[in-house]
VEXROPA-773053 format. One record per residue: residue in one letter; x, y, z of N, C-alpha, C in turn. Coordinates in Angstrom, 3 decimals. Atoms other than C-alpha are relative to their C-alpha. Layout:
   residu       n_xx       n_yy       n_zz      ca_xx      ca_yy      ca_zz       c_xx       c_yy       c_zz
        A          X          Y          Z          X          Y          Z          X          Y          Z
...
***
This chain:
   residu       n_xx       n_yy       n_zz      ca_xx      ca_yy      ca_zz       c_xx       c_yy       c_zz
        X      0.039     -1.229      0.764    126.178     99.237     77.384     -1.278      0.767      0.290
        X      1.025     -0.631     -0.436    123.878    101.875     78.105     -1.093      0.090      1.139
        X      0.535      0.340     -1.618    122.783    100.763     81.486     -0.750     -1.569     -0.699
        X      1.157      1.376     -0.171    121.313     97.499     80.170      0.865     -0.831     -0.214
        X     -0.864      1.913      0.139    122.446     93.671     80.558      0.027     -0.452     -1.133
        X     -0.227      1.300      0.853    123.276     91.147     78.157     -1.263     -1.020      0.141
        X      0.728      1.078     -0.286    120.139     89.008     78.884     -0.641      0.541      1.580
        X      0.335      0.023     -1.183    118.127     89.322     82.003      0.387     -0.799      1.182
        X     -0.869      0.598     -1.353    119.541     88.669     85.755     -1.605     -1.132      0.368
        X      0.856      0.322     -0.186    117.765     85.920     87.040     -0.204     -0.557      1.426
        X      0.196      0.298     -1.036    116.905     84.017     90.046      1.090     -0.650      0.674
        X     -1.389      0.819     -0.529    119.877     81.760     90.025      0.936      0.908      0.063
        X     -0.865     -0.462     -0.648    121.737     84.410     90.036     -0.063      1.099      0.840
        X      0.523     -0.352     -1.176    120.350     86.376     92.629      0.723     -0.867      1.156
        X     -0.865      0.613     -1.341    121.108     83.538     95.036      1.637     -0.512      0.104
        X     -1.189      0.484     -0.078    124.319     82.719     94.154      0.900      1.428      0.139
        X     -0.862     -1.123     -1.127    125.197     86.451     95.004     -0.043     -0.048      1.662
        X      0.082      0.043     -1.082    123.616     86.139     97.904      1.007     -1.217      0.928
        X     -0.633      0.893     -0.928    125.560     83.148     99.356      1.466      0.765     -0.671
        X     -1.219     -0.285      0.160    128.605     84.541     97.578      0.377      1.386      1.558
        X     -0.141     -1.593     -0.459    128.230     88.416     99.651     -0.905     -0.545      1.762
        X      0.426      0.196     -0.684    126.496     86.676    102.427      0.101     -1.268      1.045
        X      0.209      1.428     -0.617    127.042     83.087    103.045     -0.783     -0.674      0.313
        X      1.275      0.216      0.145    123.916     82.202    102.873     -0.640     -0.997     -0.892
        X      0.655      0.703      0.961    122.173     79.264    100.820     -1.287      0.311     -0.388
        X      1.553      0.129      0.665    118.816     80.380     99.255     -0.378     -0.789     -1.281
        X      0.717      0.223      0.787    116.933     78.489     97.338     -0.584      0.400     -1.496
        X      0.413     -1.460      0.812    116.632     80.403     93.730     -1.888     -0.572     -0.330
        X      1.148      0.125      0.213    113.008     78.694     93.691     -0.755      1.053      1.012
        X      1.040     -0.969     -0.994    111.931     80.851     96.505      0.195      1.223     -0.125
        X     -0.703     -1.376     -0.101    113.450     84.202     95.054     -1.324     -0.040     -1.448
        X      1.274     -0.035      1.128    110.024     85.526     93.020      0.617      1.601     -1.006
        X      0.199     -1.223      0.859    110.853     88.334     90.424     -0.596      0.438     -0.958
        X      0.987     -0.327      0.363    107.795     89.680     89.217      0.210      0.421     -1.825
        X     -0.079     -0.687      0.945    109.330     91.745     86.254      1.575     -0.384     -0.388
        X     -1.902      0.742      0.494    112.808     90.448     84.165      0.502      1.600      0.217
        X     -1.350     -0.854     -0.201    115.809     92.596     85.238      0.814      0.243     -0.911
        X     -0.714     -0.036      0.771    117.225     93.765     82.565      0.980      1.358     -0.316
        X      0.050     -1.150      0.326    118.778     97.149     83.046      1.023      0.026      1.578
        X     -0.625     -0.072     -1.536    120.957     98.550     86.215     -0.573      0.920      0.400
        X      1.225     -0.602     -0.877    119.401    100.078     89.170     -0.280     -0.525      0.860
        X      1.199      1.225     -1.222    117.456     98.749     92.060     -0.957     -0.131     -0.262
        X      1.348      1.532      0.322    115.084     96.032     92.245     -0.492     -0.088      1.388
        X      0.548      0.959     -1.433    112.929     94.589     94.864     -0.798     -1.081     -0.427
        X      0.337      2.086      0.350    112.216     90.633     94.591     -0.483     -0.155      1.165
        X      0.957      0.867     -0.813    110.116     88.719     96.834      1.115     -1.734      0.244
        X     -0.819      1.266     -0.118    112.028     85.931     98.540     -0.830     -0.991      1.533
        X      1.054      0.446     -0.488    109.139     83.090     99.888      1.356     -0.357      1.187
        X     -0.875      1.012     -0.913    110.758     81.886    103.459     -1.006     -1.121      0.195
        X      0.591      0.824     -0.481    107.651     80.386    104.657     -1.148     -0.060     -0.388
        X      1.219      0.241      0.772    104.483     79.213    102.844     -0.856      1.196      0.956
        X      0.983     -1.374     -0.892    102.290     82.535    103.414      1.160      0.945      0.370
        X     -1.037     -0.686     -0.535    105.560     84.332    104.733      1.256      0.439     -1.451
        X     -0.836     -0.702      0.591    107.463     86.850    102.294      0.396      0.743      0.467
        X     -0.868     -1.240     -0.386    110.395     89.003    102.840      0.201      0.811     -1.708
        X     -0.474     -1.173      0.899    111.260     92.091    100.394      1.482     -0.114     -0.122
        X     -1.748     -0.281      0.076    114.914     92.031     99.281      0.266      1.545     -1.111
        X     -0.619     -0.783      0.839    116.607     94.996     97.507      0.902     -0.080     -0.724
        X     -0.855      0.506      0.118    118.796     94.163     95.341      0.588      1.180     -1.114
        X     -0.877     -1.037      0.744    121.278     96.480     93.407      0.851     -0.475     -1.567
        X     -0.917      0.530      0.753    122.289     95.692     89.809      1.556      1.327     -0.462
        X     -1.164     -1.029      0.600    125.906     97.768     88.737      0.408     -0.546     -1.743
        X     -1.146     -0.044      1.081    128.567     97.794     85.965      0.874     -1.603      0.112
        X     -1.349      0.793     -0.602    130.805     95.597     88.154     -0.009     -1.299     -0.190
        X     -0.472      1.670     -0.692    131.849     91.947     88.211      0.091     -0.449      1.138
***
Protein backbone atom coordinates (compact mmCIF):
# COMPACT_ATOMS: atom_id res chain seq x y z
CA UNK A 1 0.00 0.00 0.00
CA UNK A 2 1.30 3.24 -0.75
CA UNK A 3 4.55 2.21 -2.25
CA UNK A 4 5.76 0.57 0.98
CA UNK A 5 6.35 -3.26 2.01
CA UNK A 6 5.00 -5.29 4.63
CA UNK A 7 8.35 -5.54 6.55
CA UNK A 8 11.66 -4.86 4.99
CA UNK A 9 13.21 -6.91 1.85
CA UNK A 10 16.12 -8.50 3.02
CA UNK A 11 19.21 -10.23 2.08
CA UNK A 12 17.75 -13.66 1.81
CA UNK A 13 15.63 -12.46 -0.32
CA UNK A 14 17.66 -10.64 -2.57
CA UNK A 15 19.50 -13.87 -3.35
CA UNK A 16 16.89 -16.06 -3.77
CA UNK A 17 15.68 -13.62 -6.60
CA UNK A 18 18.73 -13.64 -7.90
CA UNK A 19 19.16 -17.43 -8.44
CA UNK A 20 15.44 -17.53 -9.17
CA UNK A 21 15.85 -14.56 -12.41
CA UNK A 22 19.36 -15.65 -12.86
CA UNK A 23 20.45 -19.02 -11.85
CA UNK A 24 22.84 -18.06 -9.86
CA UNK A 25 23.67 -19.14 -6.12
CA UNK A 26 24.75 -16.12 -3.95
CA UNK A 27 25.46 -16.29 -0.74
CA UNK A 28 22.82 -13.82 1.18
CA UNK A 29 25.90 -13.30 3.69
CA UNK A 30 27.79 -11.53 1.04
CA UNK A 31 24.78 -9.28 -0.18
CA UNK A 32 25.55 -5.96 2.28
CA UNK A 33 22.47 -3.55 2.49
CA UNK A 34 23.49 -0.58 4.15
CA UNK A 35 19.90 0.92 4.67
CA UNK A 36 16.49 -1.56 5.27
CA UNK A 37 14.37 -1.60 2.06
CA UNK A 38 11.32 -0.84 2.85
CA UNK A 39 9.49 1.03 0.15
CA UNK A 40 9.51 0.38 -3.89
CA UNK A 41 12.03 1.86 -6.12
CA UNK A 42 15.64 1.20 -6.75
CA UNK A 43 18.27 0.18 -4.50
CA UNK A 44 21.90 -0.41 -4.78
CA UNK A 45 23.43 -3.23 -2.35
CA UNK A 46 26.93 -4.16 -2.15
CA UNK A 47 27.48 -7.82 -2.97
CA UNK A 48 31.25 -8.91 -1.29
CA UNK A 49 32.71 -11.49 -4.12
CA UNK A 50 36.14 -11.32 -2.88
CA UNK A 51 37.61 -10.25 0.49
CA UNK A 52 38.54 -6.47 -0.52
CA UNK A 53 36.49 -6.98 -3.87
CA UNK A 54 32.83 -5.42 -4.12
CA UNK A 55 30.43 -5.30 -6.91
CA UNK A 56 27.34 -2.72 -6.96
CA UNK A 57 24.04 -4.47 -7.77
CA UNK A 58 20.82 -2.56 -8.64
CA UNK A 59 18.14 -3.96 -7.62
CA UNK A 60 14.44 -2.96 -8.42
CA UNK A 61 11.69 -3.41 -5.82
CA UNK A 62 7.80 -3.39 -7.67
CA UNK A 63 4.14 -4.21 -6.82
CA UNK A 64 4.59 -7.65 -8.43
CA UNK A 65 4.98 -11.22 -7.20
Amino acid sequence: ENGKTFGSITSKEIAESIEKQFGEKVDKKKIIVKDPIRAIGGYVVDLKLFEGVLCKLTISVTGEK
